[in-house]
N, C-alpha and C positions, 0 to 999 in steps of 0.2 A: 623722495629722491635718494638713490646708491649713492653712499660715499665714496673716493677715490679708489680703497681698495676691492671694494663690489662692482664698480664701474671694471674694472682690470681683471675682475677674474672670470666677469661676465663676457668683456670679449674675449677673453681667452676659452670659454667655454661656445660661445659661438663656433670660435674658431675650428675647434673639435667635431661641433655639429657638422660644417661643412664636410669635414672628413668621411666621417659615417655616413652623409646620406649620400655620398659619391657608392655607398653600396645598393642604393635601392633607385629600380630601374623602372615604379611604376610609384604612380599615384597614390593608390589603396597602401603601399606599403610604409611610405611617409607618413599618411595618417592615421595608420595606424600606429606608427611609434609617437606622432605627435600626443595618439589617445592613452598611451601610460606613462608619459612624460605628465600631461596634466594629472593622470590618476595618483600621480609619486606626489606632487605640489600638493593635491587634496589631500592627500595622507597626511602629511606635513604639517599642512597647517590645520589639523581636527588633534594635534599629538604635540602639545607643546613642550614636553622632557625628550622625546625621538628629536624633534626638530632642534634646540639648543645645543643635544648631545652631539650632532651631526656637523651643525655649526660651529662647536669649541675648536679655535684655531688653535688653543692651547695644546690640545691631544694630538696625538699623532695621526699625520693622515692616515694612514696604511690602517690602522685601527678602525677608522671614521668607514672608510670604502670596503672593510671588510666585515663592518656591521651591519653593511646596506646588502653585502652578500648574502650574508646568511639570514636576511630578515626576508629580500625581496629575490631572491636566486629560481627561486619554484614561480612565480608571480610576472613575471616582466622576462621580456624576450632579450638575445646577445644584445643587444646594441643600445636598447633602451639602461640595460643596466649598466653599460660602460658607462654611459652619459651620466648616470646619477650617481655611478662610484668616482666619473673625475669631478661632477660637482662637489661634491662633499670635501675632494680631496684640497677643493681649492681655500681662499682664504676672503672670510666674507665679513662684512664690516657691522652683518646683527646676524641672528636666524631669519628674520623674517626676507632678509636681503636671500639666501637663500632660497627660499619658495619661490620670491619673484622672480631669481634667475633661473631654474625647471622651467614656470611659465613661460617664461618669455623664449626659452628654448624649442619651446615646445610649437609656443605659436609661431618662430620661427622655421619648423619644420613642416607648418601646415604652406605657408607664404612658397619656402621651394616648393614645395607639391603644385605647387600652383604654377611656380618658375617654370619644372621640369613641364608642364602641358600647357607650358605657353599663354596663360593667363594672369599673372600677376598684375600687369599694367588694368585686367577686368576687375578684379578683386580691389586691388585699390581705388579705383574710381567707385565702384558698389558699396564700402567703406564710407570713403566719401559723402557721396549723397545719403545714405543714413544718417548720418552724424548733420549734414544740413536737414534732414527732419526733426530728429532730435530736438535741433536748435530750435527748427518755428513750431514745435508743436511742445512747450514748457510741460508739460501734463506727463508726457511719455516716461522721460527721465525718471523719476522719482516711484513711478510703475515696474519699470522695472530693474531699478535699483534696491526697492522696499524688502530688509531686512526678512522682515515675519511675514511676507507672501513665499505661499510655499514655491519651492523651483517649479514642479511641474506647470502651474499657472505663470511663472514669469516665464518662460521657454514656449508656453504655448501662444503668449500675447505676441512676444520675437517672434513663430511664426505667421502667426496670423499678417503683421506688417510685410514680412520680406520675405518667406519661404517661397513662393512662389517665382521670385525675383532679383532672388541673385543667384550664384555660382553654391553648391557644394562646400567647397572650401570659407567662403566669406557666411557661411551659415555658420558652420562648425565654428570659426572663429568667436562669433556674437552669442552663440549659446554660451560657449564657456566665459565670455563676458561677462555674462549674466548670472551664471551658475556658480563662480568659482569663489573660495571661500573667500580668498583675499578682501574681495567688496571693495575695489577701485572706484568702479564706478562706472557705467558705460561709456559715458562720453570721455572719462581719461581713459580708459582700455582703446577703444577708440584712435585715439589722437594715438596712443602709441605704435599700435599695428599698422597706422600710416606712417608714422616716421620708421616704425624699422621695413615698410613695404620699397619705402623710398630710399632708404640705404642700401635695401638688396638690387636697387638699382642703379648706384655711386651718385643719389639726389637729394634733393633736399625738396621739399613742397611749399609752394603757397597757395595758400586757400585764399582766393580771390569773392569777395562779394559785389557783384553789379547790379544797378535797376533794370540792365536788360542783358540778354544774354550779349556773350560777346564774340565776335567771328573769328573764326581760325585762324583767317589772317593775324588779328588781332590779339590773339592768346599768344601765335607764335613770337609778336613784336615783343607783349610783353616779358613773356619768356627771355627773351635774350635780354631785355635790358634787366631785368631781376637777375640775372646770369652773371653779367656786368657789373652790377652794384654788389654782390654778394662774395665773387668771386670763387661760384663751386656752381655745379648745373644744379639749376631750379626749371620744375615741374608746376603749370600753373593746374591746380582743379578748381571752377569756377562752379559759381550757385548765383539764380536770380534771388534780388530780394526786393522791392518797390519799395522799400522804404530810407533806402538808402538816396532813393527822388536821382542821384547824377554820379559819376565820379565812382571812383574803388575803394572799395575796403580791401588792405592787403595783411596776410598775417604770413608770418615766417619765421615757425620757433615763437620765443616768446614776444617779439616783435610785430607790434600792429602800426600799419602804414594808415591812416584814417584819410580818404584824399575826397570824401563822398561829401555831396551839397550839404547834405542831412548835418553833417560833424560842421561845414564852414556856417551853416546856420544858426545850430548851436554858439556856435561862439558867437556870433554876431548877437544874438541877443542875450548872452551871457557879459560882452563889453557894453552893450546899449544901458544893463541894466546896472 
């Protein structure tokens, strides 16, 4: 987790992003700056004296963003390189805080691509139900998470499950899930690409679990009363799961609502015993 001052420099590096991609007017163009945003964070983190170097708050920025010119000037397109000379220029609470904030810029320029053609609310539900496979299928995770599997095999297993099946954008995103050095993890990369999908929407998510689907009507109610109790708009994404036998499972953030028979069962023969 960013400390205070990476949390700050990171929205402020967001806030940049926004700017620059008000210049691009198509799809392909976004993702392509999103692909040497990630390419800069791979460099970064294969380079642990470049990355430090980049990182020392102690130096002078103007130094910092002008070693990034003359190393990456021939390499990375106008706008890519602004981005990575105001990163550096900013003020980061390690090096590694750095890399993740490129990523996450990065993957925030694939998300507007997705804004700008009117798909984001696709992508984020596509997200979604991955991450509920994920969950009931334990074996996956660790496939392709595994260190010493080489990438070409863990990117081909990714598509062999979803290529077929999601969006362009929501692919790209899970390769470099997969791919990137950092090694989050997929289900935290995951979880995060949904909360920042949800803030590029002014929301917040719960991921709702039931024993049986639940009808619109019923997503919309609970919606609004999670709206209510939270006091900011929440987005319900639901997943069936039987084993939950009644009742919801709610999560939001780090907050789990446990309201399902299965948990009031639990307890009961947890007091009985």
């Amino acid at each position: 987790m960013m400390h205070a001052a990476s949390r700050q420099s990171l929205a402020s590096l967001r806030e940049r992003l926004d700017a620059v991609a008000e210049r691009f007017s198509t799809v392909d163009g976004l993702s392509d700056l999103a692909g040497e945003l990630h390419s800069v964070a791979g460099l970064l983190a294969g380079q642990p004296r470049l990355r430090r170097t980049l990182a020392d708050s102690s130096s002078d920025s103007q130094s910092r963003s002008g070693l990034v010119a003359r190393l990456l000037e021939s390499q990375l397109s106008a706008s890519a390189l602004q981005l990575v000379q105001d990163a550096v220029g900013l003020r980061w609470s390690s090096p590694w805080d750095l890399v993740d904030g490129i990523e996450q810029i990065a993957d925030d320029g694939l998300l507007i691509a997705a804004e700008q053609g009117g798909r984001l609310a696709t992508v984020e539900d596509e997200l979604f139900r991955f991450e509920r496979i994920l969950n009931s299928e334990p074996d996956l995770s660790p496939l392709l998470d595994e260190p010493a599997s080489p990438t070409g095999r863990r990117v081909g297993l990714l598509r062999d499950l979803v290529a077929a099946k999601v969006s362009p954008v929501t692919l790209t995103l899970l390769e470099h899930a997969v791919t990137s050095r950092r090694r989050h993890g997929i289900e935290h990369s995951i979880e995060v690409l949904l909360d920042a999908a949800a803030a590029r929407q002014s929301r917040s998510i719960a991921r709702v679990i039931s024993a049986v689907e639940l009808s619109a009507a019923q997503q919309s109610r609970l919606e609004s009363a999670l709206t209510d109790l939270y006091g900011r708009a929440i987005s319900v994404r639901t997943a069936v799961e039987p084993t939950v036998r009644g009742g919801l499972v709610i999560r939001v953030g780090d907050e789990v609502i446990d309201g399902s028979i299965a948990a009031q069962l639990a307890a009961a023969r947890a007091a009985l015993t």
